[in-house]
C-alpha positions, 0 to 999 in steps of 0.5 A, a space after each residue: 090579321 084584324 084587331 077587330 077580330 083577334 081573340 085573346 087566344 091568337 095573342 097570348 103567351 102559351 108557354 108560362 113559367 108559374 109559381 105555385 102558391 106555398 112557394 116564396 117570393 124569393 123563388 119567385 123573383 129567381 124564376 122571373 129573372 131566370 125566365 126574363 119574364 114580368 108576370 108570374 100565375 101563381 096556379 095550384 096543382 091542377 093549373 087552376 089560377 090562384 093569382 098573378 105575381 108582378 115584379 112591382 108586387 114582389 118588390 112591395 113585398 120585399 124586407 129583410 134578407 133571403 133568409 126572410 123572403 124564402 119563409 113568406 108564400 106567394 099565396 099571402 102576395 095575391 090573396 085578396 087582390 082582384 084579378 081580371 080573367 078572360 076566355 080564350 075567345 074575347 075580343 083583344 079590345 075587351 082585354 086590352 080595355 079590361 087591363 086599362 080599367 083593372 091597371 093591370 099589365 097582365 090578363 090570365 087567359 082561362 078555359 071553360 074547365 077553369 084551367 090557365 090557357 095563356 096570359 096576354 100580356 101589354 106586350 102581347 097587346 102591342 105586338 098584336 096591334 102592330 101586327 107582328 104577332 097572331 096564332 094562325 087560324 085553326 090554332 088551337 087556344 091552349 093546352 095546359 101542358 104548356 104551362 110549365 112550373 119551376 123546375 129548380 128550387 132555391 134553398 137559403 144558405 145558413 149563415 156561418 161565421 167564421 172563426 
């Protein structure tokens, strides 16, 4: 593999676990941890990419107890926010400088339908620079079926007190 010529599509994460936009940023949290990941696509039901949700930005948001978090959106979390996209064919220099230049940790990879491919990540970036990992050539660049959503759902327990 040449860094020279690599390709977002040969470096990034196919396989995502995504939130959906009118989930909470508890459940968000909870995926993140479940899933060991740093970055979450928040993408609506036709996998299009609404935004991506960082460990730091839940954090920001964060106050007062599970009760509240699980009655705020992700949605409210990535609204407004600029966020860098690339297509599966950039070079792997153009998104690693378009994370350096955005101070982002994680790029969306989009397809010409507008649908979420992958998402490379500075892991990815690194990885690949170390030559430790590559898609071989011929792969192809993503298939939505590979992005995968939360499969369970988190509900707050009411309090009780007890006598």
């Amino acid at each position: 593999m040449s860094v020279e010529t690599t390709t977002a599509a040969e470096v990034m994460t196919r396989t995502l676990v995504t939130v959906e936009p009118e989930e909470s940023p508890l459940m968000a949290w909870e995926l993140m941890w479940r899933a060991g990941v740093h970055h979450l696509p928040v993408v609506d039901a036709c996998c299009r990419l609404v935004g991506v949700l960082g460990r730091e930005d839940v954090a920001a948001h964060w106050s007062g107890g599970p009760a509240e978090q699980s009655q705020a959106v992700v949605r409210t979390l990535v609204e407004g926010r600029r966020c860098p996209r690339v297509a599966p064919d950039a070079p792997l220099s153009e998104v690693a400088a378009l994370m350096a230049d955005a101070d982002c940790g994680a790029v969306p990879v989009i397809g010409p339908d507008d649908v979420l491919r992958g998402l490379v990540t500075t892991t990815d970036v690194l990885m690949a620079l170390a030559g430790r990992r590559a898609r071989p050539a011929g792969d192809p660049a993503g298939d939505p079926a590979d992005v995968k959503g939360g499969l369970f759902h988190l509900e707050p327990v009411p309090s009780v007190t007890c006598p």
